[in-house]
N, C-alpha and C positions, 0 to 999 in steps of 0.2 A: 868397603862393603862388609857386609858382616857376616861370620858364618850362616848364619839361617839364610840369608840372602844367593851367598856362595854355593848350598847345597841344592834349593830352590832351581838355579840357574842351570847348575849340573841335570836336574832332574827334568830339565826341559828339553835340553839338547840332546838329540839320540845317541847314543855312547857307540853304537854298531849298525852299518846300512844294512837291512835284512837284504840277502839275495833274493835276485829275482826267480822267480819260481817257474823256472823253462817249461816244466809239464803240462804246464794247466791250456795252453793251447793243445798242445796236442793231445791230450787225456778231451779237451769237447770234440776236434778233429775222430779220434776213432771212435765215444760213444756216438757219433753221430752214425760211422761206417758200419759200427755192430748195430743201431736201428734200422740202418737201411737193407742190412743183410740179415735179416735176423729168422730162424726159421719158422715159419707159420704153420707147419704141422698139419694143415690141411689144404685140400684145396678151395674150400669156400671160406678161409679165414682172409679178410681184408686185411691189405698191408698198410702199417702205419704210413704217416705222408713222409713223401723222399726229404730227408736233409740233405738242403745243398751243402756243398762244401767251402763252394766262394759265393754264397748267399751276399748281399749289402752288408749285411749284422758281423758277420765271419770274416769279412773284407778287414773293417773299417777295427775289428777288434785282434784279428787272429794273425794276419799278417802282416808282413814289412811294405812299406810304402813302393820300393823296388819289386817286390811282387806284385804288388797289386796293378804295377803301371804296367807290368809283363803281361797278365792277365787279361786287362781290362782291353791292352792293343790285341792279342790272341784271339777276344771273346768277340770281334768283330768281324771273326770269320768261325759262325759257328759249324759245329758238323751235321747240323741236321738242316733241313730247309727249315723247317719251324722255326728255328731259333736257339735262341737260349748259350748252353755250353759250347766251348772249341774241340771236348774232348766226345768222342764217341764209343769209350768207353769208362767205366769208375776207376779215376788215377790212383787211387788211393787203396782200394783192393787186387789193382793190376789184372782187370778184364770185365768180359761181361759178364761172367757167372763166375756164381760161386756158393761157397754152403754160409749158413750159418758163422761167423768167428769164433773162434774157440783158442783156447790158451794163450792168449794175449798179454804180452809180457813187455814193460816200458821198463828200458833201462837208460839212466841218466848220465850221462860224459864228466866231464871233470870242467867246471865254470873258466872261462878266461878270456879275458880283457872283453865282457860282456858276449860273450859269444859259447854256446853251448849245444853240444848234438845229443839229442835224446832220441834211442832206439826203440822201435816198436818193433817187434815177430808174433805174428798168429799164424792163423791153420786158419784157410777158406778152401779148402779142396778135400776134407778128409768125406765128404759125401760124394766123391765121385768113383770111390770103390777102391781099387786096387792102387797102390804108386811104386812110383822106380824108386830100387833100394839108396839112389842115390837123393831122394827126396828132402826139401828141407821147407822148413815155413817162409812164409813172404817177410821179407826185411824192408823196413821203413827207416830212413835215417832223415830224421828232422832237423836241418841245420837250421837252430834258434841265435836270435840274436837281442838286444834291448835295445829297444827305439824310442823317444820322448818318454821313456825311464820305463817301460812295459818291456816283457818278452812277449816277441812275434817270430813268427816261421816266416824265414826265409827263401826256405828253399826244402824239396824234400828228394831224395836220392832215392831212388826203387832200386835194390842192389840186383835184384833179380834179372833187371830186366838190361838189357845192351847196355854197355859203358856206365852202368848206375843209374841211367836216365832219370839225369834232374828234370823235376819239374819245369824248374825255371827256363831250361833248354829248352825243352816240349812247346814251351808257351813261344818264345823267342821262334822257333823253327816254325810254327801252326803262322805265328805273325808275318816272317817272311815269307812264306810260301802260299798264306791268304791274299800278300799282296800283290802278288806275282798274278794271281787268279786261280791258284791251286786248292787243294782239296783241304790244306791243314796239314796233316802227315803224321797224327798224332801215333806214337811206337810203345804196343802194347807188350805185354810183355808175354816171354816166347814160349810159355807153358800154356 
């Protein structure tokens, strides 16, 4: 083969696999949570439409197949009579209210053997006035992972809240306790 041939063939074959890029799930997961939280500054300002979080689109794009199947059994007991969600409250901001997000800060783990936790902390309480000196922001720990060569969330830990309360438990527990005939049991978090 010839050199031009040689260099040709080098310039075809990728010399380094780019990493996979853990944040980009999570970076659409919280702009969706600062839309849905966002402050409207009035009270006849309309709120944008709610993004779901396990929408079709967010499913089939943003998580692991193992969550999705957690979810999907979870979401057939949901918490409202209407329908819809297992959770009755936002897992993801950790309750039913909250202010505005504010200083929201993604920090990235160290990549290994396809598997990576990236951190998210903001502030959704600084509109409720006063707090304990012992205050701290809400912790998000996204356990990322790469599935038919994508990063998807796996699973996500609320550090705030009992034992880190994974998601993935919440879903798991909401599923056995829906099929029992119970309520779900979904465990908000204690602030």
């Amino acid at each position: 083969m010839s050199r031009f041939g040689l260099v040709a063939l080098a310039l075809l074959l990728p010399v380094s696999v780019e990493a996979a890029d853990f944040k980009a799930p999570v970076a659409e997961i919280m702009t969706a949570a600062t839309g849905n939280w966002q402050d409207m500054g009035t009270d006849s300002d309309t709120p944008p439409p709610y993004v779901d979080y396990f929408s079709e689109d967010f499913l089939k794009r943003l998580y692991s197949k193992d969550f999705i199947a957690k979810y999907r059994e979870a979401a057939k007991y949901p918490a409202y009579d209407d329908g819809g969600s297992p959770f009755d409250y936002d897992p993801i901001i950790g309750g039913q209210d909250g202010c505005a997000l504010k200083d929201v800060v993604t920090t990235e783990g160290q990549p290994a053997n396809g598997a990576e936790d990236v951190t998210v902390t903001f502030d959704n309480s600084h509109c409720f006035g006063e707090r304990a000196s012992d205050w701290q922001p809400e912790k998000l720990v996204f356990k990322m992972i790469e599935e038919d060569g994508r990063p998807v969330i796996d699973d996500i830990d609320r550090t705030s809240f009992e034992e880190g309360a994974s998601l993935k438990a919440e879903l798991v527990q909401i599923a056995e306790e829906g099929a029992k005939g119970g309520a779900g049991g979904a465990v908000e978090n204690p602030d």
